[in-house]
PDB file of N, CA, C and O in Angstrom, chain B, residues numbered from 101:
ATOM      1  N   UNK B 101      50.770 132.869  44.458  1.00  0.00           N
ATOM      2  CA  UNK B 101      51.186 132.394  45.772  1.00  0.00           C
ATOM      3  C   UNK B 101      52.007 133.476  46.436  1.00  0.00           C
ATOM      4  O   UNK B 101      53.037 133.829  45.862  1.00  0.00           O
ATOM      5  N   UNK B 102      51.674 134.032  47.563  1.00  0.00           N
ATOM      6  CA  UNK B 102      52.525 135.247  48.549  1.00  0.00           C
ATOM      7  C   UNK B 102      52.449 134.467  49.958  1.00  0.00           C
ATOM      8  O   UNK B 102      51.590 134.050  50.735  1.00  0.00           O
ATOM      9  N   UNK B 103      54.288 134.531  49.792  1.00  0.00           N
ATOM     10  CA  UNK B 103      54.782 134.183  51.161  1.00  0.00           C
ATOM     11  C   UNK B 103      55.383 135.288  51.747  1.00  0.00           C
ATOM     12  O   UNK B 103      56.152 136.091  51.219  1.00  0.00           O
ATOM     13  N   UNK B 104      54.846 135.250  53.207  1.00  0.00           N
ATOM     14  CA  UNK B 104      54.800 136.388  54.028  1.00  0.00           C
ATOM     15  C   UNK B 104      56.860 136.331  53.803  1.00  0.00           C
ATOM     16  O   UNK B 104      57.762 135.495  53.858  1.00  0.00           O
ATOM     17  N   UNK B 105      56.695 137.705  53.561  1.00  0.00           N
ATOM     18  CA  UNK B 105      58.704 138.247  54.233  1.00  0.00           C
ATOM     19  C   UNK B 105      59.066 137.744  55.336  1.00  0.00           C
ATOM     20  O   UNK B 105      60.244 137.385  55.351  1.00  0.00           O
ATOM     21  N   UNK B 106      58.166 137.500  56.776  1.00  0.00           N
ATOM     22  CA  UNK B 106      59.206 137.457  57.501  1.00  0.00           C
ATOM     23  C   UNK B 106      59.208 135.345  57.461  1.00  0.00           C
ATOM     24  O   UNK B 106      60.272 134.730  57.537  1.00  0.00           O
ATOM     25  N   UNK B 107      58.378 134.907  57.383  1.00  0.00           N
ATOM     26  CA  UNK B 107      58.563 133.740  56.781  1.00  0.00           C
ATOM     27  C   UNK B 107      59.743 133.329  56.219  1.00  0.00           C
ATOM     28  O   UNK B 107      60.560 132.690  56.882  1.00  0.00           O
ATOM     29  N   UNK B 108      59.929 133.627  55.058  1.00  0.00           N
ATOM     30  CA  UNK B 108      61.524 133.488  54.227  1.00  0.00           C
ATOM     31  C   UNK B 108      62.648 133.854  55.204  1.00  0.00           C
ATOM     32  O   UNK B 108      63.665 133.166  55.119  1.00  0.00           O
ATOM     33  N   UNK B 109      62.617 134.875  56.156  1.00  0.00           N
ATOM     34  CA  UNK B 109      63.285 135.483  56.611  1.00  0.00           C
ATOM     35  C   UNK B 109      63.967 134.408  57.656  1.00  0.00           C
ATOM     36  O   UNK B 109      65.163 134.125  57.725  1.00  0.00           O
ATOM     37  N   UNK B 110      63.068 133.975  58.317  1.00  0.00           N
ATOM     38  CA  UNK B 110      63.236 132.943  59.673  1.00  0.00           C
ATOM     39  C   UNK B 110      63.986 131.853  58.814  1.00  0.00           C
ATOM     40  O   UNK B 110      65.123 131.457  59.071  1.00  0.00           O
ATOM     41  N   UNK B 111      63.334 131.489  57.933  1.00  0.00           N
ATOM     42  CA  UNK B 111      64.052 130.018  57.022  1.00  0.00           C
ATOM     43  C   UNK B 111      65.215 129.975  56.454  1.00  0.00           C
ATOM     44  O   UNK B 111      65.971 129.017  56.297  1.00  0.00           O
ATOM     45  N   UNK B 112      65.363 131.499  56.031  1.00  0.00           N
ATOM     46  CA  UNK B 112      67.080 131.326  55.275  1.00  0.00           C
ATOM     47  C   UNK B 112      67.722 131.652  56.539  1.00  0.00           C
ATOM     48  O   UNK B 112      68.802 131.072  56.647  1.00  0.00           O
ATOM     49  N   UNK B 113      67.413 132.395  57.542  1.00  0.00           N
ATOM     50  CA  UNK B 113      67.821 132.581  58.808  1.00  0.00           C
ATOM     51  C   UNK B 113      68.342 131.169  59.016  1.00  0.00           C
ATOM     52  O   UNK B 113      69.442 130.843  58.572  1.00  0.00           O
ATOM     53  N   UNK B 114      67.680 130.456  59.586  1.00  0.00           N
ATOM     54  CA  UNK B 114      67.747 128.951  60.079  1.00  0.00           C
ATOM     55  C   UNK B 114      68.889 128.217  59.031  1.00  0.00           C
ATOM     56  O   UNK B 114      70.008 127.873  59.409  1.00  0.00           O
ATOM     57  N   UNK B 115      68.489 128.089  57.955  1.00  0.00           N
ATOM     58  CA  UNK B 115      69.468 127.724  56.776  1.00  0.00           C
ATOM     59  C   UNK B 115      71.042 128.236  57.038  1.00  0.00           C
ATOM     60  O   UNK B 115      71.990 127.463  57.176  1.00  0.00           O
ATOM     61  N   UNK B 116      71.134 129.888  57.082  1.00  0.00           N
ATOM     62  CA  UNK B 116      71.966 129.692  57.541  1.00  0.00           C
ATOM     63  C   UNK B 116      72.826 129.479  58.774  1.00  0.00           C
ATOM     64  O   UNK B 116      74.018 129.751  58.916  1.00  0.00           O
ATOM     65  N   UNK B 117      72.023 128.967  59.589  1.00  0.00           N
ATOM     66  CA  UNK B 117      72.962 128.544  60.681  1.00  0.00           C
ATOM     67  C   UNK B 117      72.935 127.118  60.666  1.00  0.00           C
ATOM     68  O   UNK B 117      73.247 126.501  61.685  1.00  0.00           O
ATOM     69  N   UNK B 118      72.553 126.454  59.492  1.00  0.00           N
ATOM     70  CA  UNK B 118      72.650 124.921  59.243  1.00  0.00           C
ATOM     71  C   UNK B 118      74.300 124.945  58.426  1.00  0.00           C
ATOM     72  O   UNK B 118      75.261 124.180  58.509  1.00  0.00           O
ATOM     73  N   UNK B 119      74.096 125.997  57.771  1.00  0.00           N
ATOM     74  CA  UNK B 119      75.318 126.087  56.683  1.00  0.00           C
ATOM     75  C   UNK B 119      76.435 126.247  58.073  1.00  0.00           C
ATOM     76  O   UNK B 119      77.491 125.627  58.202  1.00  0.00           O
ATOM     77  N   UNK B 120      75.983 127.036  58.824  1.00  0.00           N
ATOM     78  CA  UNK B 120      77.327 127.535  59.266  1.00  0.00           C
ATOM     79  C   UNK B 120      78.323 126.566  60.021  1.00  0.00           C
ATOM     80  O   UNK B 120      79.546 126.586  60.158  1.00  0.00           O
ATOM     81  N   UNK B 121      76.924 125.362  60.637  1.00  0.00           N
ATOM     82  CA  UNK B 121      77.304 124.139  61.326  1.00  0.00           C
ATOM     83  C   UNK B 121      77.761 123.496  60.248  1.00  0.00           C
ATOM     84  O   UNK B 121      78.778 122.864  60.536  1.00  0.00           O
ATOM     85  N   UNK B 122      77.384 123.365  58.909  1.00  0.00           N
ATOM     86  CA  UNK B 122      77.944 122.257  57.925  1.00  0.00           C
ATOM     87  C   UNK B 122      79.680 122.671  57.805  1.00  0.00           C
ATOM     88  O   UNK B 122      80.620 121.883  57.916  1.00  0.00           O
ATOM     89  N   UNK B 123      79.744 124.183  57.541  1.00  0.00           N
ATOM     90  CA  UNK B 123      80.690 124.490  57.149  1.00  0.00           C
ATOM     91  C   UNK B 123      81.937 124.493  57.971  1.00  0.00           C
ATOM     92  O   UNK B 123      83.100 124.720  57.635  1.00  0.00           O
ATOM     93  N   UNK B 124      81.340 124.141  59.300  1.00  0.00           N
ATOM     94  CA  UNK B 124      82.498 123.943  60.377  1.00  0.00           C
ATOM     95  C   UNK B 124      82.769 125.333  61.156  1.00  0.00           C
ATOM     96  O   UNK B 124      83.736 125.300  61.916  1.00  0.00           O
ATOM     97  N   UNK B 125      82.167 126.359  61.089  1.00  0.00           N
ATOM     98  CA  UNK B 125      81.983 127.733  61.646  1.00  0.00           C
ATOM     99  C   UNK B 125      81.910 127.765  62.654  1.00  0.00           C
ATOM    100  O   UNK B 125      82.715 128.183  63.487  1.00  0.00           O
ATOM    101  N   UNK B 126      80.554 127.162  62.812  1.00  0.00           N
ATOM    102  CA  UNK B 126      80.144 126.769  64.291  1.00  0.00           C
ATOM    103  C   UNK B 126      80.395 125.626  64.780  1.00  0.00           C
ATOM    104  O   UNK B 126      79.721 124.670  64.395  1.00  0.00           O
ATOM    105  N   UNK B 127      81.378 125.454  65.703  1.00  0.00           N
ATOM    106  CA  UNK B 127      81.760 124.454  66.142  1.00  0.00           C
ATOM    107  C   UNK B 127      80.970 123.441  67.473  1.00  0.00           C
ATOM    108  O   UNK B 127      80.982 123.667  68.683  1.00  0.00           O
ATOM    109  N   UNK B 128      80.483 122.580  66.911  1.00  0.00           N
ATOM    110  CA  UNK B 128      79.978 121.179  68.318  1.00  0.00           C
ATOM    111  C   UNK B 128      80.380 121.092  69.041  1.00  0.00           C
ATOM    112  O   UNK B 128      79.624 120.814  69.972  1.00  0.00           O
ATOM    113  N   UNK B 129      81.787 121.209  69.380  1.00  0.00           N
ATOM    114  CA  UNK B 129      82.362 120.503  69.932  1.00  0.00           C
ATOM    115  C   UNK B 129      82.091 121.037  71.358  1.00  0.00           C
ATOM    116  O   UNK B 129      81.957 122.224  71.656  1.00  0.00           O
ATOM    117  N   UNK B 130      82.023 119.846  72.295  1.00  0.00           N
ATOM    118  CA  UNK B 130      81.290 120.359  73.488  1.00  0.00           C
ATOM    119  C   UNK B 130      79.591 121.001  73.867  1.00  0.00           C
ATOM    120  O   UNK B 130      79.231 121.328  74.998  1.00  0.00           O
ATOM    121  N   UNK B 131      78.713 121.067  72.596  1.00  0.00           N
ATOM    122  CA  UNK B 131      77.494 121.195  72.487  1.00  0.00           C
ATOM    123  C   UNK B 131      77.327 120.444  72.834  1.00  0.00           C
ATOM    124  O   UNK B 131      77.124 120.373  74.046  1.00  0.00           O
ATOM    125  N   UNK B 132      77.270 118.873  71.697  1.00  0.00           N
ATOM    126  CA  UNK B 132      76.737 117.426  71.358  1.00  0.00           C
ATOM    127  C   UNK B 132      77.940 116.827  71.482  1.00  0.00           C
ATOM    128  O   UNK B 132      79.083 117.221  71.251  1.00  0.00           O
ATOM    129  N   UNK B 133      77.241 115.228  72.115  1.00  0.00           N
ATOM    130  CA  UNK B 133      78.692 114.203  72.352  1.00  0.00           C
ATOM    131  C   UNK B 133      79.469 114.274  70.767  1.00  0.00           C
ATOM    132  O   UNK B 133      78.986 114.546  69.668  1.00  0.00           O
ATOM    133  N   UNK B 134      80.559 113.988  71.082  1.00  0.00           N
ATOM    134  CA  UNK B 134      81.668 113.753  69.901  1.00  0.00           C
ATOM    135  C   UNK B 134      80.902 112.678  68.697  1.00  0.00           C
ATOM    136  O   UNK B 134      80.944 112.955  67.498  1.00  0.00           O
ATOM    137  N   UNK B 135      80.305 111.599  69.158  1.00  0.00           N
ATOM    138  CA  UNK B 135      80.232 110.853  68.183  1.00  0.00           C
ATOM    139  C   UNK B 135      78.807 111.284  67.246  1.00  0.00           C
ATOM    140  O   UNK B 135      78.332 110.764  66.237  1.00  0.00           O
ATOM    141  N   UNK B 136      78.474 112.186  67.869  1.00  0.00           N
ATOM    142  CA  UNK B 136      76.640 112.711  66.949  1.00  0.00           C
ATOM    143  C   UNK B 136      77.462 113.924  65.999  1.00  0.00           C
ATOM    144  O   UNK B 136      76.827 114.335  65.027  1.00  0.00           O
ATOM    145  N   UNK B 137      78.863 114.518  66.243  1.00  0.00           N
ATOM    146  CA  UNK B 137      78.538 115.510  65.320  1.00  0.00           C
ATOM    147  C   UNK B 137      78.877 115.384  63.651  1.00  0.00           C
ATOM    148  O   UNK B 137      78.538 116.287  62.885  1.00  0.00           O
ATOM    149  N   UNK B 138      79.667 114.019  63.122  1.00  0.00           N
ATOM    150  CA  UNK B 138      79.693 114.102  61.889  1.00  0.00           C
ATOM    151  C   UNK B 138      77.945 113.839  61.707  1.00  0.00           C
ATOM    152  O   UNK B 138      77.557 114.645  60.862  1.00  0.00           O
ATOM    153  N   UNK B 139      77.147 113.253  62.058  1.00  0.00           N
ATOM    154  CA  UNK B 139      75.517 112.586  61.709  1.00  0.00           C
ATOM    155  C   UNK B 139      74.802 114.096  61.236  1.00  0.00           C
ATOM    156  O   UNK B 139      74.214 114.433  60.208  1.00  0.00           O
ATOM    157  N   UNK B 140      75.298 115.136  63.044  1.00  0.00           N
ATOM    158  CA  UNK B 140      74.391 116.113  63.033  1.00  0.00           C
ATOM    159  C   UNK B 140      74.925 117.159  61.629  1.00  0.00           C
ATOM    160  O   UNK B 140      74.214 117.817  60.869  1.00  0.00           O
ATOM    161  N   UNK B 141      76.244 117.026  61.646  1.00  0.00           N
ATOM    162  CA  UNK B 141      76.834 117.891  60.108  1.00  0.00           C
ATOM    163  C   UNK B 141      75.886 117.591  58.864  1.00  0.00           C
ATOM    164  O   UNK B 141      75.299 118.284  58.032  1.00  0.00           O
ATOM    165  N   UNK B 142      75.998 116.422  59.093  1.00  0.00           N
ATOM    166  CA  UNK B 142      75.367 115.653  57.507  1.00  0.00           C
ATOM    167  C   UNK B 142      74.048 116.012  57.422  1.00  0.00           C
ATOM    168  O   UNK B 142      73.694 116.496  56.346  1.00  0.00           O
ATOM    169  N   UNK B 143      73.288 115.901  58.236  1.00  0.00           N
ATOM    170  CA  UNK B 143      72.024 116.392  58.662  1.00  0.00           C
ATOM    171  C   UNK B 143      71.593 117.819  58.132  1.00  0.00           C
ATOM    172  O   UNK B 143      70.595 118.045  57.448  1.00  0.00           O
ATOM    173  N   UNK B 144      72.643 118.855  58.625  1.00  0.00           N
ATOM    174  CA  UNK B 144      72.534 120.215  58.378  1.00  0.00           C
ATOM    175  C   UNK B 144      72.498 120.650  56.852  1.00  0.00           C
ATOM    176  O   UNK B 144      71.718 121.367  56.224  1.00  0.00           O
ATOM    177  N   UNK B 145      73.968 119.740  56.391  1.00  0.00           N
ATOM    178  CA  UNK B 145      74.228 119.779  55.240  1.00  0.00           C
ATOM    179  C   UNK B 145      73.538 119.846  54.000  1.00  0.00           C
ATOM    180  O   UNK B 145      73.718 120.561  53.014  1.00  0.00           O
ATOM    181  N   UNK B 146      72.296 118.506  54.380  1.00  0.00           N
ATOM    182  CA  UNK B 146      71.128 118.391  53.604  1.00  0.00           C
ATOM    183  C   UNK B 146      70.474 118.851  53.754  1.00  0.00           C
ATOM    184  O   UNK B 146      69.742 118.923  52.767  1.00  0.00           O
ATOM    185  N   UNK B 147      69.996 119.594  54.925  1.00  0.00           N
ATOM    186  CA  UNK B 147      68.965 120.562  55.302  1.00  0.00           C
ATOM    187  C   UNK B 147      69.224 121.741  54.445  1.00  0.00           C
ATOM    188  O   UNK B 147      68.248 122.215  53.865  1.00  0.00           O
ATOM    189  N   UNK B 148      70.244 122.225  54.292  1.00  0.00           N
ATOM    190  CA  UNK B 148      70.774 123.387  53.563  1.00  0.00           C
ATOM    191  C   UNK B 148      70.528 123.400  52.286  1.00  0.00           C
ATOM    192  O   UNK B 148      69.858 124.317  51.812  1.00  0.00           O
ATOM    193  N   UNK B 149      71.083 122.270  51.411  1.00  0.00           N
ATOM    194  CA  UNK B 149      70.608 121.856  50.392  1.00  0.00           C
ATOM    195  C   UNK B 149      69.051 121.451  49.962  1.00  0.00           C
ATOM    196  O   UNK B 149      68.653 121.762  48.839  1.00  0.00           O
ATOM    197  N   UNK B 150      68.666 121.138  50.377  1.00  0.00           N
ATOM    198  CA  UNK B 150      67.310 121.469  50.172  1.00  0.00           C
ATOM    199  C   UNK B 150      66.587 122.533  50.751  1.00  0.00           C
ATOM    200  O   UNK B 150      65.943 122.876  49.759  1.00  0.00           O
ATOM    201  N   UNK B 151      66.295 123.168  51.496  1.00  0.00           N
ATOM    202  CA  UNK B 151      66.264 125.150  51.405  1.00  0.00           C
ATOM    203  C   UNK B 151      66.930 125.381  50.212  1.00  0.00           C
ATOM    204  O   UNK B 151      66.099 125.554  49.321  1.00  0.00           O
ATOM    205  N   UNK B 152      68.045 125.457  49.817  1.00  0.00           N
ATOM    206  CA  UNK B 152      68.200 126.284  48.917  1.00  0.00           C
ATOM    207  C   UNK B 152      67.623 126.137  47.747  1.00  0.00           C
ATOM    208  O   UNK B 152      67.405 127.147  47.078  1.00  0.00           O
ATOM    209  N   UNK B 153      67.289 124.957  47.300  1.00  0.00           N
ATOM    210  CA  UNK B 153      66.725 124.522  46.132  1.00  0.00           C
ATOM    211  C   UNK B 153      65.171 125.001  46.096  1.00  0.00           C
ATOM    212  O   UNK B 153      64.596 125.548  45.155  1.00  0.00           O
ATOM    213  N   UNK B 154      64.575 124.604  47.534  1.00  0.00           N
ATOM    214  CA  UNK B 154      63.205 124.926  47.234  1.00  0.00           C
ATOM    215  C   UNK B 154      63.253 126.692  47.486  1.00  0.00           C
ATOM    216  O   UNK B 154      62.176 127.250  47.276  1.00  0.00           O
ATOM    217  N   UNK B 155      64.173 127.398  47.826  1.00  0.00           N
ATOM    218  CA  UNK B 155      64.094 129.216  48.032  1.00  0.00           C
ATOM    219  C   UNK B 155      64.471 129.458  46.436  1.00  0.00           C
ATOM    220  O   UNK B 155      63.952 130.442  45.908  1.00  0.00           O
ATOM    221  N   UNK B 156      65.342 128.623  45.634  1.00  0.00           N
ATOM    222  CA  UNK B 156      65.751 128.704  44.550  1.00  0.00           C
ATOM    223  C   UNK B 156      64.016 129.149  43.437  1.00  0.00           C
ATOM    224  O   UNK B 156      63.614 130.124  42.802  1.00  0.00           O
ATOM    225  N   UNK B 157      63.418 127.537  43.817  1.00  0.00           N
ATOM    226  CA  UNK B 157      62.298 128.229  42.934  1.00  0.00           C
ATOM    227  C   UNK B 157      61.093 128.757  43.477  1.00  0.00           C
ATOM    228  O   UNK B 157      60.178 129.179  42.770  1.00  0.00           O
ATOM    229  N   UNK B 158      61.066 128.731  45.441  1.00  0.00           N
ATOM    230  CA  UNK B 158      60.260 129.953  45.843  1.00  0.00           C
ATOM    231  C   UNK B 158      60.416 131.646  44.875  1.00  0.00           C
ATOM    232  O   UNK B 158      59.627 132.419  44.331  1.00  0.00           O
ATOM    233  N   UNK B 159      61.558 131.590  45.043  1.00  0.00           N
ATOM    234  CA  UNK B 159      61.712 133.132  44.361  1.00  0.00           C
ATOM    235  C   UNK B 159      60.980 133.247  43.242  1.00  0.00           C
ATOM    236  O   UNK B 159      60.076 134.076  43.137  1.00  0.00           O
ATOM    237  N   UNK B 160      61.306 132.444  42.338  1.00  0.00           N
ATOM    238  CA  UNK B 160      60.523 131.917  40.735  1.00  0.00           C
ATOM    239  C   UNK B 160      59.570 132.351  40.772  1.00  0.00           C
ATOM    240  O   UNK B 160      59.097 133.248  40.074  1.00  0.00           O
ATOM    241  N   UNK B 161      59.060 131.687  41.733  1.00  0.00           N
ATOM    242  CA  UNK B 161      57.311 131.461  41.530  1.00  0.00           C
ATOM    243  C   UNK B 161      56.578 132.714  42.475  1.00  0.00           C
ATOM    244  O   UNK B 161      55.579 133.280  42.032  1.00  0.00           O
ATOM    245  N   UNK B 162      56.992 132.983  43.424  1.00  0.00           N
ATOM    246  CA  UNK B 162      56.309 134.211  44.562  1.00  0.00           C
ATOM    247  C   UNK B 162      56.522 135.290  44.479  1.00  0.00           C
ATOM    248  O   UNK B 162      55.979 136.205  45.099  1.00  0.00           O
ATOM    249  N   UNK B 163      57.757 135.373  43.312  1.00  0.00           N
ATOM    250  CA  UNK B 163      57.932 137.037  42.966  1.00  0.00           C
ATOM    251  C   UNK B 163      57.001 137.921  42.662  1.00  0.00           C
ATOM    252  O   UNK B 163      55.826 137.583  42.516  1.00  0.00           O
ATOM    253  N   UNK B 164      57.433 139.201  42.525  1.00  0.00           N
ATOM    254  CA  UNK B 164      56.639 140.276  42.466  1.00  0.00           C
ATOM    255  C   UNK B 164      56.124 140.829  41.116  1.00  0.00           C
ATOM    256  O   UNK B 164      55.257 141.696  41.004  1.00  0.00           O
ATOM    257  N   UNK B 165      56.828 140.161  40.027  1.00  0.00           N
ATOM    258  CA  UNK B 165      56.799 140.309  38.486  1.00  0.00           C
ATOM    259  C   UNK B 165      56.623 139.037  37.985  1.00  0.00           C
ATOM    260  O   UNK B 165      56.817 137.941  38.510  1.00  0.00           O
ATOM    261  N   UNK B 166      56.195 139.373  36.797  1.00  0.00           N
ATOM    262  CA  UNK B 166      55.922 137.913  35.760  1.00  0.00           C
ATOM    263  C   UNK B 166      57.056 137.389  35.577  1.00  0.00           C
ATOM    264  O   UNK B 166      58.007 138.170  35.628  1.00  0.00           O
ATOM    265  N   UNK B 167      57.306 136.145  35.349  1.00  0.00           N
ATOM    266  CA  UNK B 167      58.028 135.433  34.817  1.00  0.00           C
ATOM    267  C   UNK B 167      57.820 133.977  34.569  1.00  0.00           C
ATOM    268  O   UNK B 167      56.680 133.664  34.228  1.00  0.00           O
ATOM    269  N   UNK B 168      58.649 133.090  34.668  1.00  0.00           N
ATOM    270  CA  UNK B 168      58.472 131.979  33.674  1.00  0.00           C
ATOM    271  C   UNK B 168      57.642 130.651  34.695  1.00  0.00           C
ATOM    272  O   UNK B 168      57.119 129.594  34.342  1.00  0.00           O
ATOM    273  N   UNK B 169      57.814 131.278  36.057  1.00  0.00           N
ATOM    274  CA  UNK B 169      56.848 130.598  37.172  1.00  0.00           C
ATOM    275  C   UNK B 169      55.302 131.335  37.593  1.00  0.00           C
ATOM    276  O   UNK B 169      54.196 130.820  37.752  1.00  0.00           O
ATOM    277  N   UNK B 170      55.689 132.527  37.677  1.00  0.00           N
ATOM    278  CA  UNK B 170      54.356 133.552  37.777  1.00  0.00           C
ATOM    279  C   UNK B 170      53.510 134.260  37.056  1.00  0.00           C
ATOM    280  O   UNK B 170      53.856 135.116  36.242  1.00  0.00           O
ATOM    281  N   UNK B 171      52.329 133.934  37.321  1.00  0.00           N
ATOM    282  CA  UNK B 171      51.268 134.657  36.128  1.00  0.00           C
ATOM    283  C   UNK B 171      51.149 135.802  36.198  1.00  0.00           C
ATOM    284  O   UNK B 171      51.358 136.256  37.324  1.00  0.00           O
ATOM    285  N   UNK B 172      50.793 136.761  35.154  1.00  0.00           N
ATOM    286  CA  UNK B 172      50.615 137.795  35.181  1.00  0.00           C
ATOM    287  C   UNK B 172      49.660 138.371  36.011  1.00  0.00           C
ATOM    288  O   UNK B 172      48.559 137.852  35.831  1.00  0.00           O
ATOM    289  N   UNK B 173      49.666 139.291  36.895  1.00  0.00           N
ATOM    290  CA  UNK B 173      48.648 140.406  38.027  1.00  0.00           C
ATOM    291  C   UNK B 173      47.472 140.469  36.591  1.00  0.00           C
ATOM    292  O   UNK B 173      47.611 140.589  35.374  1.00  0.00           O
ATOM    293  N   UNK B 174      45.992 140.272  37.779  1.00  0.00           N
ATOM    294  CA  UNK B 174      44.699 140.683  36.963  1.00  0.00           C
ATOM    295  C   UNK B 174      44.655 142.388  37.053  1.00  0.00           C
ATOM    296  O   UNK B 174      45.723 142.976  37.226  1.00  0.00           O
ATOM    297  N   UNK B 175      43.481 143.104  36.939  1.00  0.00           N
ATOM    298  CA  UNK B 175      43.533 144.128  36.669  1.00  0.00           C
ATOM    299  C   UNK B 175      43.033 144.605  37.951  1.00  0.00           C
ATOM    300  O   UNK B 175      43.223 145.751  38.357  1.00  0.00           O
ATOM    301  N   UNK B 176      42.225 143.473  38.743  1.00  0.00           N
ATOM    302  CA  UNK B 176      41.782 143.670  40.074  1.00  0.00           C
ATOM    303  C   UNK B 176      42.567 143.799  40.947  1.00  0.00           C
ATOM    304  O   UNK B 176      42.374 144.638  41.827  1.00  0.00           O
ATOM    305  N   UNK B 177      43.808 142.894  40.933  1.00  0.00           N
ATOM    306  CA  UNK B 177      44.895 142.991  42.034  1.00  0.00           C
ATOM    307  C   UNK B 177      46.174 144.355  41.227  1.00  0.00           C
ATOM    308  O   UNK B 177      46.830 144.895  42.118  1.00  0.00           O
ATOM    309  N   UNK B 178      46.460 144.783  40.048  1.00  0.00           N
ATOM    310  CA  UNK B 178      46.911 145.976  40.260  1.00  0.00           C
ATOM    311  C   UNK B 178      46.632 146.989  40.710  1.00  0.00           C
ATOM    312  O   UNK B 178      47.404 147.887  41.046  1.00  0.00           O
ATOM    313  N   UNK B 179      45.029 146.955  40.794  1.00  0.00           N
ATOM    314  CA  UNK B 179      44.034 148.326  41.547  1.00  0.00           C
ATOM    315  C   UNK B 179      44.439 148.094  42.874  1.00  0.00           C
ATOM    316  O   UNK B 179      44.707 149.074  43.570  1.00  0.00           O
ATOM    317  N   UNK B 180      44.548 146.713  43.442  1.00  0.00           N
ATOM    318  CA  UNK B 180      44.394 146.650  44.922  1.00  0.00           C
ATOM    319  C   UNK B 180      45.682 146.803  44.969  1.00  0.00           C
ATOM    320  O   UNK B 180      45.733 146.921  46.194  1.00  0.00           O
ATOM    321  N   UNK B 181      46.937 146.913  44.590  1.00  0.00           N
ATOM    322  CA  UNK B 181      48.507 147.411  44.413  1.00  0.00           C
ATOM    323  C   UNK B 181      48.554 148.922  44.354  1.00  0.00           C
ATOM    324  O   UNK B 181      49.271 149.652  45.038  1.00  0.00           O
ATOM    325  N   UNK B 182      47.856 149.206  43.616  1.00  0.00           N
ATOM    326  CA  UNK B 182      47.399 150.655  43.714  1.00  0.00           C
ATOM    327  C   UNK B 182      47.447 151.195  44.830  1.00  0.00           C
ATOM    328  O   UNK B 182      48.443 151.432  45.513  1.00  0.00           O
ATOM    329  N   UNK B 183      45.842 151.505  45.148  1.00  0.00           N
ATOM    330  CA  UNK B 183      45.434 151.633  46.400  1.00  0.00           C
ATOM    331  C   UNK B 183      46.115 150.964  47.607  1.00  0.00           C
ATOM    332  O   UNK B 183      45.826 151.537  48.658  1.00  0.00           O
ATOM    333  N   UNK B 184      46.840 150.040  47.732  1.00  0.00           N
ATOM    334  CA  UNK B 184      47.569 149.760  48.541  1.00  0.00           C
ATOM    335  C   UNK B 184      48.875 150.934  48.582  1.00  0.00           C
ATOM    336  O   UNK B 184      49.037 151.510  49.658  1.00  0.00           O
ATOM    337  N   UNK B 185      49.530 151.185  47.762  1.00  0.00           N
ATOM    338  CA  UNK B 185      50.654 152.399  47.258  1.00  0.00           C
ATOM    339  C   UNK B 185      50.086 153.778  47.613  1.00  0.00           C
ATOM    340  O   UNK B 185      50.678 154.799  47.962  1.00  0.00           O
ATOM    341  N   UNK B 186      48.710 153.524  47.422  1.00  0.00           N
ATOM    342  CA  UNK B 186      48.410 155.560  47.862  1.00  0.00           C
ATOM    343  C   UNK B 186      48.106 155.118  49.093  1.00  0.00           C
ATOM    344  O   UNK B 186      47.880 156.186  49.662  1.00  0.00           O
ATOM    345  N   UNK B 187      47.980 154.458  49.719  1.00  0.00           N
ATOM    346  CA  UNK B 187      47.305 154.336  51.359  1.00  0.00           C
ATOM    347  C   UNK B 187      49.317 154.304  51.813  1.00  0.00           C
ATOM    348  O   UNK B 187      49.829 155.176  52.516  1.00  0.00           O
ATOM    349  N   UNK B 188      49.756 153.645  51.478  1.00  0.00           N
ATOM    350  CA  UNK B 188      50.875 154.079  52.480  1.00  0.00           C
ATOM    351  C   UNK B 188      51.735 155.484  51.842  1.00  0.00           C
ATOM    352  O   UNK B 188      52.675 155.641  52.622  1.00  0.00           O
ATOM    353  N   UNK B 189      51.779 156.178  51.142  1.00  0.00           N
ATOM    354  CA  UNK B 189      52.138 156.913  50.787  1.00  0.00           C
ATOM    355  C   UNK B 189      51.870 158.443  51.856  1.00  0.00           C
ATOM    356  O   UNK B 189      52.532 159.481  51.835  1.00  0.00           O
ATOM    357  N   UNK B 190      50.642 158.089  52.750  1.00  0.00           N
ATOM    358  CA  UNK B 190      49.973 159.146  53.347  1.00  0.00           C
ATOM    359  C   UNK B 190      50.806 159.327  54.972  1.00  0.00           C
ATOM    360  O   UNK B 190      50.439 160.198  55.760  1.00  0.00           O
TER     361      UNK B 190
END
């Protein structure tokens, strides 16, 4: 499974500006009426928490090396790693 970089990028992006609202950083006040922003906190909060959990075992599994989520590269896709490596190399 390969998830595009800038993908992840936008999401922990987003994540963290959920965190930053959870964490009280970014302040509501005057965004959203007074009474939505403990809901919208809580909201963020969990949003955050779950990103992190599922980036937790995105990494696992979409990395670039074997490990205990990812199978080992065939011999076809190290050639095409290859040749991918001498084509930008030029």
């Amino acid at each position: 499974m390969k998830v595009p970089p800038k993908v992840l990028f936008w999401l922990s992006f987003f994540a963290t500006l959920a965190q930053g609202i959870t964490a009280g950083t970014i302040h509501l006040t005057g965004l959203i009426p007074m009474e939505a922003i403990p809901t919208v906190t809580a909201y963020m909060g969990f949003c955050v928490f779950v990103w992190m959990s599922f980036q937790t075992a995105l990494n696992g599994y979409a990395g670039p090396g074997t490990g205990p989520l990812a199978k080992p590269t065939t011999v076809a896709e190290a050639n095409q790693i290859l040749e991918q490596a001498k084509g930008a190399g030029k």
